[in-house]
N, C-alpha and C positions, 0 to 999 in steps of 0.2 A: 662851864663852857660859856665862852663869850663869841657871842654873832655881831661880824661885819657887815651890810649892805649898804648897796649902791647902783642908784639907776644914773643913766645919760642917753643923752640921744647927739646922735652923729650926726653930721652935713653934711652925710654918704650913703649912697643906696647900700644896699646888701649885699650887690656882687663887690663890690670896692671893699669895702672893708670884711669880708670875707675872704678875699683875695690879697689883702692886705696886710692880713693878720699874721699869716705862714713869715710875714718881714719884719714881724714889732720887735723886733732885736737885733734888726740891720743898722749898719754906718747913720744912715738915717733920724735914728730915734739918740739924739745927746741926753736924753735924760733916762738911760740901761748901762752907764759902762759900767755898772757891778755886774750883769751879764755876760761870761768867760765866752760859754760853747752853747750852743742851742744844737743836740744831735737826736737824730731820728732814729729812730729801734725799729719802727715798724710800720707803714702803711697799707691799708689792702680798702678797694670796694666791694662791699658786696652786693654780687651780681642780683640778687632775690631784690632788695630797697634801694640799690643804689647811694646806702648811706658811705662817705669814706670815712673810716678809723685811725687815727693816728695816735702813735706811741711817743711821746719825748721825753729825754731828760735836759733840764735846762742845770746848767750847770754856773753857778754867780761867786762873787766875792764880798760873803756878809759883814757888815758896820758890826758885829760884835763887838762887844767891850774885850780887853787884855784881858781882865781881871777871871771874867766867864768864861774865856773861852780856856785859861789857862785851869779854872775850877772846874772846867766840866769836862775837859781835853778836847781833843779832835785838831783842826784846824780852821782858817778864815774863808775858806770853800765850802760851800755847800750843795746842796743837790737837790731837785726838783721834778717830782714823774707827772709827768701831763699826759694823761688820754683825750683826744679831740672826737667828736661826731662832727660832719658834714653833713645834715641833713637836706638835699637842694631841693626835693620836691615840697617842702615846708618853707626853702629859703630859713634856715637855722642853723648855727655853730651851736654846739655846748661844749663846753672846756671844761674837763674835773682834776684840778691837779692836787697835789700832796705833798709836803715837803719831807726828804726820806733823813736827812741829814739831823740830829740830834731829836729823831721822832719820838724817842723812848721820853721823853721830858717835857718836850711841846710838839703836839699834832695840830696844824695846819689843811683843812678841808676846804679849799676855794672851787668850787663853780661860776663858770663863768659862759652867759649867754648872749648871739649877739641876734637879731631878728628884724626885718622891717619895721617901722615906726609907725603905722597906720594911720596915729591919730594925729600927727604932727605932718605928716608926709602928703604932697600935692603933686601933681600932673605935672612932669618936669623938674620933681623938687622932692628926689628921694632921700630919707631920713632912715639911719636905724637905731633901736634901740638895744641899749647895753645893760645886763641886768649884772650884778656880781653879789654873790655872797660866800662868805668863809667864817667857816666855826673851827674858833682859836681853843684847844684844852691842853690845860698847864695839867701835867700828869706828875707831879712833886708829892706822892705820897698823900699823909691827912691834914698837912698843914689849909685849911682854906683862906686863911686870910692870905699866905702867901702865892696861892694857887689863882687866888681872885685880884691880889695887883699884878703876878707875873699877867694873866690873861688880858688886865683892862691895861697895860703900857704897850703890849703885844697888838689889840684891837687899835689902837691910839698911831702905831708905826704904820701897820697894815695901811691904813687908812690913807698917812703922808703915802705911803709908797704908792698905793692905787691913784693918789691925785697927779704926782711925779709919770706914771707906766701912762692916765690916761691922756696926759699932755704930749706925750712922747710916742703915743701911739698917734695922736692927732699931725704931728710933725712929718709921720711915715705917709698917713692918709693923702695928705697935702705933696709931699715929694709922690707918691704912686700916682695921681690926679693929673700931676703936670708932666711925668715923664712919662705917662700911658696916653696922654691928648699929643705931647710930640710927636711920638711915635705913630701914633694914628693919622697925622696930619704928614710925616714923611709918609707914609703906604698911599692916602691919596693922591700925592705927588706924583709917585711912581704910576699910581691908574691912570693919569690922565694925559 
């Protein structure tokens, strides 16, 4: 097993990029079009914590090589189940997703947390912080030499890809920031 991590902090409060996040695979973000469908299974709060749970499958079109995908079958589609927490009385997301799509061979475990930034963060000048980490296991039998370069090329893409999704989340941040201050500023229009 090979561990990915990655912190960042955002030039975004917590409600923004919490609210931000349910879009990181809208027109918005150019750097997802291997992102097909992002669909919802299941939402509920519950009433006892107030936490909300969310079910997704994201559904993408993987950079697989021919050669793999034609040795290992399947297709250039793959699948992704995300469970979300909403935790608002923490001001906390945790995202735990899983990739369902050739799991038997490589499992993918990413969590993903977003949280105010405390230590970076000022009066008027809200920050949050982004933690991710995912454990990559090449499940190919006893070979380990081959189990441990599929897993450190796998950590290595991961990695591109996370820098690519956090760019592209930042694109959506910046588009939600300007058309939610529009929008605020047409509603004062109309009050006065």
């Amino acid at each position: 097993m090979k561990v990915f991590s990655s912190e960042y902090s955002f030039d975004y409060s917590w409600e923004e990029v919490s609210t931000a996040n349910w879009r990181k695979y809208c027109p918005w973000n150019d750097k997802s079009p291997h992102v097909i469908a992002v669909d919802t299974l299941s939402r509920e709060v519950d009433p006892a914590t107030g936490i909300l749970r969310t079910e997704r499958l994201i559904t993408c079109h993987q950079q697989a090589p021919a050669w793999v995908i034609s040795l290992l079958g399947g297709s250039s589609t793959s699948h992704v189940y995300e469970t979300s927490y909403v935790y608002p009385s923490e001001k906390r997301v945790t995202m735990c997703s899983m990739n369902l799509t050739w799991a038997n061979i490589l499992r993918v475990r990413e969590t993903v947390t977003y949280q105010p930034d405390l230590a970076t963060s000022s009066p008027g000048h809200e920050r949050t912080q982004f933690t991710q980490d995912a454990k990559i296991t090449a499940l190919c039998g006893g070979w380990q030499k081959i189990r441990t370069k599929i897993e450190e090329a796998s950590v290595e893409r991961f990695g591109e890809n996370a820098r690519r999704g956090r760019e592209g989340f930042e694109a959506v941040l910046e588009m939600s920031r300007r058309v939610f201050g529009e929008e605020r500023e047409r509603e004062k229009d109309k009050m006065r």
